[in-house]
N, CA, C and O atoms as a printed pandas DataFrame, in Angstrom:
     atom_number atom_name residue_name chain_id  residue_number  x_coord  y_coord  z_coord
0              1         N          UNK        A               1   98.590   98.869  131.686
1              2        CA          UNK        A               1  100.014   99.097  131.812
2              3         C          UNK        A               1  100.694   97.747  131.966
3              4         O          UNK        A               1  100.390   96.897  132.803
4              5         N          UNK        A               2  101.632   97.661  131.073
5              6        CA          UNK        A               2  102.299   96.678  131.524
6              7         C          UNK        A               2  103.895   97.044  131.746
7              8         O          UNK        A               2  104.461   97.970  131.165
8              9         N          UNK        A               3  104.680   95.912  132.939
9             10        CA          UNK        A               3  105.881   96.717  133.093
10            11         C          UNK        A               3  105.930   94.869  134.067
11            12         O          UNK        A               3  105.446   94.504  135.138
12            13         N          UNK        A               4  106.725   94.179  133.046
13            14        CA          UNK        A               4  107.004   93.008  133.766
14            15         C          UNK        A               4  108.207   93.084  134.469
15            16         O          UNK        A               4  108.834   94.074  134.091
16            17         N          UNK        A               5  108.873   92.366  135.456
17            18        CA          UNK        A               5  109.852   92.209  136.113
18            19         C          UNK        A               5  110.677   91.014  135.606
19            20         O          UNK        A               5  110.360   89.830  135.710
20            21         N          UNK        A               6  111.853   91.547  135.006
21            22        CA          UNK        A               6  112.560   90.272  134.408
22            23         C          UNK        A               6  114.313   90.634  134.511
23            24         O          UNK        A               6  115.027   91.306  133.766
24            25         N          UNK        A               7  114.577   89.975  135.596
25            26        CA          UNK        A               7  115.952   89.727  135.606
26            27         C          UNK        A               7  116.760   89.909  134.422
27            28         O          UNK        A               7  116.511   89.621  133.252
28            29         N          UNK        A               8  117.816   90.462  134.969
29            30        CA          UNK        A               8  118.842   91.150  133.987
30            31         C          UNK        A               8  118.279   91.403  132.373
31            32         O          UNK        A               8  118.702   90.915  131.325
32            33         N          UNK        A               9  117.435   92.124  132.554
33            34        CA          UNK        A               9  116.961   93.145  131.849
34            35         C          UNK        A               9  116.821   94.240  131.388
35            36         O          UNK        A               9  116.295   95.118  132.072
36            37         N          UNK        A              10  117.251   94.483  130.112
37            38        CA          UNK        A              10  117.114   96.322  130.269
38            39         C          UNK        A              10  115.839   96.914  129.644
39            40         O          UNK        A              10  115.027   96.197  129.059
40            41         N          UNK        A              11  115.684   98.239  129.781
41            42        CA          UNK        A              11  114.394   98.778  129.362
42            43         C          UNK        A              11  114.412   98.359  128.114
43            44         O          UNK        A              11  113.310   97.809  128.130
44            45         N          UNK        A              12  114.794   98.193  127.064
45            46        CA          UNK        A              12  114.691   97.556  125.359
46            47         C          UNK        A              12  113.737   96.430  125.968
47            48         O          UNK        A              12  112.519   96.262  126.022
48            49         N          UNK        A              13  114.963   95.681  126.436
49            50        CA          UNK        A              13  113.981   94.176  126.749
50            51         C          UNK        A              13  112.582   94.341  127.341
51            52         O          UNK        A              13  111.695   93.671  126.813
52            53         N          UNK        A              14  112.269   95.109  128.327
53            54        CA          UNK        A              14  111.163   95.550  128.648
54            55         C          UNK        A              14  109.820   96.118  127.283
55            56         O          UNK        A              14  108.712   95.671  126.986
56            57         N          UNK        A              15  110.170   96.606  127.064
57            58        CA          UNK        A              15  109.581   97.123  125.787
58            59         C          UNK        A              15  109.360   96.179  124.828
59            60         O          UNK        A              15  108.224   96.075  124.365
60            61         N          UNK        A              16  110.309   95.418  124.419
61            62        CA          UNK        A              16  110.416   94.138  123.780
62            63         C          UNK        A              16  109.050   93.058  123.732
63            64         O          UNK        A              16  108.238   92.517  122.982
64            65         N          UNK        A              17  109.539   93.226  125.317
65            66        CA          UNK        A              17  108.280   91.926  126.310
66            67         C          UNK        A              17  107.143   92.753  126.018
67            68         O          UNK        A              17  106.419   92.157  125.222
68            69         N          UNK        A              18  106.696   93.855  126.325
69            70        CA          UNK        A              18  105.537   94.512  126.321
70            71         C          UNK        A              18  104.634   94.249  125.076
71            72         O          UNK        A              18  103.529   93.714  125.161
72            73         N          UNK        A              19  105.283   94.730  123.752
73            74        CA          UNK        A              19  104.764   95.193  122.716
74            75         C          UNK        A              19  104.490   93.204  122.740
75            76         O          UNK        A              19  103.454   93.020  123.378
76            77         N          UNK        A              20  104.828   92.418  122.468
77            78        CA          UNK        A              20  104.508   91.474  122.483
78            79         C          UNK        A              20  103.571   90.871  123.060
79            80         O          UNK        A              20  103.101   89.826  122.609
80            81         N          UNK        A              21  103.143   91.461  124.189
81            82        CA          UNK        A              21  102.048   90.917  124.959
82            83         C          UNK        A              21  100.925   91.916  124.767
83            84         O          UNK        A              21   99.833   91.473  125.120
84            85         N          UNK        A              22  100.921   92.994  124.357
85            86        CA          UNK        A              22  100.148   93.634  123.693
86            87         C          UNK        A              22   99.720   92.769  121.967
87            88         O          UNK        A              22   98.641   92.263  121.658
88            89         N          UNK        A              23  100.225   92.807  121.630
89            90        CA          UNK        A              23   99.908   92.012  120.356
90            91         C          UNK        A              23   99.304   90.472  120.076
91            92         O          UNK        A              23   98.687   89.941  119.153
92            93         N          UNK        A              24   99.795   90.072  121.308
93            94        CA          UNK        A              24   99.128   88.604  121.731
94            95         C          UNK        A              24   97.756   88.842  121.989
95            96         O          UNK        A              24   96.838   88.219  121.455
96            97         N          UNK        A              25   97.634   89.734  122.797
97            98        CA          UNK        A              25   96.628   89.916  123.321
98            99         C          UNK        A              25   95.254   90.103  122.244
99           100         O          UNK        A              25   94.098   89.694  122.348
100          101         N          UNK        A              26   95.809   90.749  121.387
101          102        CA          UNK        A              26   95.199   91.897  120.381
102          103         C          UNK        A              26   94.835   90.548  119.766
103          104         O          UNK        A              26   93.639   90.304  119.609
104          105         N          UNK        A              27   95.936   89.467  119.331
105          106        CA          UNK        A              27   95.708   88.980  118.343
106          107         C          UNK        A              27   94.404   87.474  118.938
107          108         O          UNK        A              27   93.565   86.879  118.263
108          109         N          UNK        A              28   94.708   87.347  120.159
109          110        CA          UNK        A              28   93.803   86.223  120.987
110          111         C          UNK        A              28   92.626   86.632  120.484
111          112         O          UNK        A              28   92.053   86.020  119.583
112          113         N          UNK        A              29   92.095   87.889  121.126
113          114        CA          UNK        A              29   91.206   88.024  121.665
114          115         C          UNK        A              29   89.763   88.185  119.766
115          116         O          UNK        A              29   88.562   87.960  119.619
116          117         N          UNK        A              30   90.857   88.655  118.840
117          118        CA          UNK        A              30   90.647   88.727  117.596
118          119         C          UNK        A              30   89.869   87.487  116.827
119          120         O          UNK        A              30   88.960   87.460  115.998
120          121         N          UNK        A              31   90.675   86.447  117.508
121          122        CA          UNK        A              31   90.736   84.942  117.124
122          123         C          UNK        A              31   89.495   84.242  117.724
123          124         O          UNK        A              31   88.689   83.597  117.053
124          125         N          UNK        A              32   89.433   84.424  118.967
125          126        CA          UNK        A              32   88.521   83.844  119.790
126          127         C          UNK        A              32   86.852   84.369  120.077
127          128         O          UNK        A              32   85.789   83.864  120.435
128          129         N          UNK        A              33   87.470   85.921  119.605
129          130        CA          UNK        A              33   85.942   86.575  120.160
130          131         C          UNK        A              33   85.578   87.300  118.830
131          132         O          UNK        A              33   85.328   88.499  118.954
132          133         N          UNK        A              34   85.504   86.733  117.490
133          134        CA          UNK        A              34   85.465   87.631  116.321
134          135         C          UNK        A              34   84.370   88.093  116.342
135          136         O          UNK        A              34   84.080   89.289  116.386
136          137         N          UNK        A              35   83.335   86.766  116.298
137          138        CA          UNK        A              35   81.820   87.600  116.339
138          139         C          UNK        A              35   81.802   88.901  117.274
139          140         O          UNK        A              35   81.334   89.954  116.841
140          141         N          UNK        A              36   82.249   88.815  118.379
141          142        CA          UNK        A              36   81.727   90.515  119.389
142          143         C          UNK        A              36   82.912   90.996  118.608
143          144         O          UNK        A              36   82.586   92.183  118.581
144          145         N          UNK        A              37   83.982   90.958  117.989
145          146        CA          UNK        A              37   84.735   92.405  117.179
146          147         C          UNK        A              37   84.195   92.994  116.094
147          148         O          UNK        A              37   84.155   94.165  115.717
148          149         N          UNK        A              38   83.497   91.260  115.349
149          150        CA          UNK        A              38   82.625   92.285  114.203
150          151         C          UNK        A              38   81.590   93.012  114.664
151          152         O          UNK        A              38   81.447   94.183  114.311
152          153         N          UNK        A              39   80.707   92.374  115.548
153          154        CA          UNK        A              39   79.412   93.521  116.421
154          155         C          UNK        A              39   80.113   94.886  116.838
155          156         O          UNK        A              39   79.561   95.972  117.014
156          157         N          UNK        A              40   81.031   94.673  116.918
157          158        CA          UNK        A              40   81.969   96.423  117.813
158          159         C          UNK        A              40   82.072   96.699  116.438
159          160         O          UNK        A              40   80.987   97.207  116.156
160          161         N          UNK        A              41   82.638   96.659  115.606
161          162        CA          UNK        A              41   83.353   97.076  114.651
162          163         C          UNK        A              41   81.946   97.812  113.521
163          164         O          UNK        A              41   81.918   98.869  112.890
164          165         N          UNK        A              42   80.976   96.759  113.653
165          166        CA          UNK        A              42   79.541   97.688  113.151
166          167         C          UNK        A              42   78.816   98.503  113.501
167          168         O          UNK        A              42   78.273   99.420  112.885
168          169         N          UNK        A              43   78.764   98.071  114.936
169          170        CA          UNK        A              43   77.137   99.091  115.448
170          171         C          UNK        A              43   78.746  100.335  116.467
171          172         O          UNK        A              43   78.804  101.564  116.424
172          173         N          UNK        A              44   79.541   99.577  117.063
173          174        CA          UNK        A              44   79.988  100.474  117.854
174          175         C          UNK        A              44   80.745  101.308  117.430
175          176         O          UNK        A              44   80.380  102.481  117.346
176          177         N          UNK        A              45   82.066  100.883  117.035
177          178        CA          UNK        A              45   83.246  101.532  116.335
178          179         C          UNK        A              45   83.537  100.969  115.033
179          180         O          UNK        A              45   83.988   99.824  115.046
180          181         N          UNK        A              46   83.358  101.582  113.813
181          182        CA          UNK        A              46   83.968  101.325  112.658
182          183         C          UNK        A              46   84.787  101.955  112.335
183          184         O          UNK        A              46   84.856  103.183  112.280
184          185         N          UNK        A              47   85.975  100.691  111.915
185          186        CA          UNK        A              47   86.886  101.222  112.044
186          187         C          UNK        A              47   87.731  100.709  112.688
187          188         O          UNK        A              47   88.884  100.874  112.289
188          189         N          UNK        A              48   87.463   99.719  114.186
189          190        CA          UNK        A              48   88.499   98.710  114.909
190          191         C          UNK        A              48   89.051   97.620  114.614
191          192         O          UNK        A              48   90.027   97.030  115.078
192          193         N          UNK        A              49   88.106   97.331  113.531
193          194        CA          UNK        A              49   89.071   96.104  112.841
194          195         C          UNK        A              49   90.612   96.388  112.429
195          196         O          UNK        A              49   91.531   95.758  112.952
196          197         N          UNK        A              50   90.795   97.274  111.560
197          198        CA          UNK        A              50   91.762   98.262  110.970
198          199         C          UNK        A              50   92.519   98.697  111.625
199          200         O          UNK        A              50   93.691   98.519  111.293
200          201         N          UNK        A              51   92.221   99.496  112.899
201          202        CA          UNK        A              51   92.945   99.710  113.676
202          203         C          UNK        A              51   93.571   98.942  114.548
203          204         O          UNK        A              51   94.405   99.526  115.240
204          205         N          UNK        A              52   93.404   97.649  114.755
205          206        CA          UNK        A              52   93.690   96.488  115.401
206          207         C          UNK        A              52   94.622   95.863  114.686
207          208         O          UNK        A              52   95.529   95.266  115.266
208          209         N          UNK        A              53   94.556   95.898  113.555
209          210        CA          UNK        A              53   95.284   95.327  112.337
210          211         C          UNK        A              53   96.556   96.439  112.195
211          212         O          UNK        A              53   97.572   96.425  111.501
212          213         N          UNK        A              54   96.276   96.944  112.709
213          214        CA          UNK        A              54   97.176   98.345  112.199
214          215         C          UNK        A              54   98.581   98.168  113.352
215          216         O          UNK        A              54   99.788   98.253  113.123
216          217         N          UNK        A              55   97.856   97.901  114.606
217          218        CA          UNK        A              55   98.965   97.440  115.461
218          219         C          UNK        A              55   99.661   96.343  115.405
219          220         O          UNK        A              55  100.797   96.129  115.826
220          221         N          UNK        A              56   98.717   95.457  114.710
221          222        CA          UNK        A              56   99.348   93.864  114.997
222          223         C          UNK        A              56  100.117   93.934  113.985
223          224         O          UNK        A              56  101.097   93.251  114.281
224          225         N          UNK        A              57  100.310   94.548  112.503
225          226        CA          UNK        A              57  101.487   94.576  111.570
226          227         C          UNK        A              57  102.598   95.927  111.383
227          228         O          UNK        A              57  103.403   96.330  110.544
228          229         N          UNK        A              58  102.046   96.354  112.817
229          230        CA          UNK        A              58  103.350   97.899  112.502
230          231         C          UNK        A              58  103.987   98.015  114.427
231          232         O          UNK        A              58  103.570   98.171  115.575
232          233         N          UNK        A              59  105.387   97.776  113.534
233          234        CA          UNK        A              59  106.385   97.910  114.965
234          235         C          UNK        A              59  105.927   99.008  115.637
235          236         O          UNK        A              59  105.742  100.026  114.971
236          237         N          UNK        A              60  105.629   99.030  117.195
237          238        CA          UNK        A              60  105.414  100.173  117.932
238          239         C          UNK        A              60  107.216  101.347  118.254
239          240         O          UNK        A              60  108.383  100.968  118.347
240          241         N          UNK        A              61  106.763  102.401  118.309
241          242        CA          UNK        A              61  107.501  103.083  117.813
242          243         C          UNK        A              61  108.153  103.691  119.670
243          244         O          UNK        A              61  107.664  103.808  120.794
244          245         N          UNK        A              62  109.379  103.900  119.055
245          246        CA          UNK        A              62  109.889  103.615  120.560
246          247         C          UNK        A              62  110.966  105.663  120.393
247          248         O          UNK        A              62  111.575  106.196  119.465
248          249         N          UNK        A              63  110.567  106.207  122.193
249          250        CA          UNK        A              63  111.347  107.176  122.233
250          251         C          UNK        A              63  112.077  107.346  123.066
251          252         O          UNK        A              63  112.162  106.393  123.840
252          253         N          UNK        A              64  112.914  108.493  123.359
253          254        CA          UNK        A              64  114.191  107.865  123.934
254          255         C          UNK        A              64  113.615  108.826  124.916
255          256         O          UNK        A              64  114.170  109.009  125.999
């Protein structure tokens, strides 16, 4: 969960900040640790590459 605290802020901005640090995250950890994503992505889950990819190029979808 994330839910940062940021002065004069509204929930957009919140959401804003979020999806961004979700995607950082996604995209670090992609960068740095490929070998264990491709090992996940073979023996564990096939299929997470894609789906990882899937977040990092599609706006998260927001409800009211």
């Amino acid at each position: 969960m994330i839910e940062p605290e940021m002065a004069f802020a509204d929930l957009s901005d919140d959401m804003d900040c979020a999806e961004a640090m979700v995607k950082y995250i996604i995209k670090h950890v992609m960068t740095t640790c490929s070998e264990e994503i491709k090992f996940l992505n073979q023996f564990v889950d096939n299929g997470l590459i894609d789906r990882l990819n899937n977040v990092l190029n599609n706006d998260f979808v927001r409800l009211t």
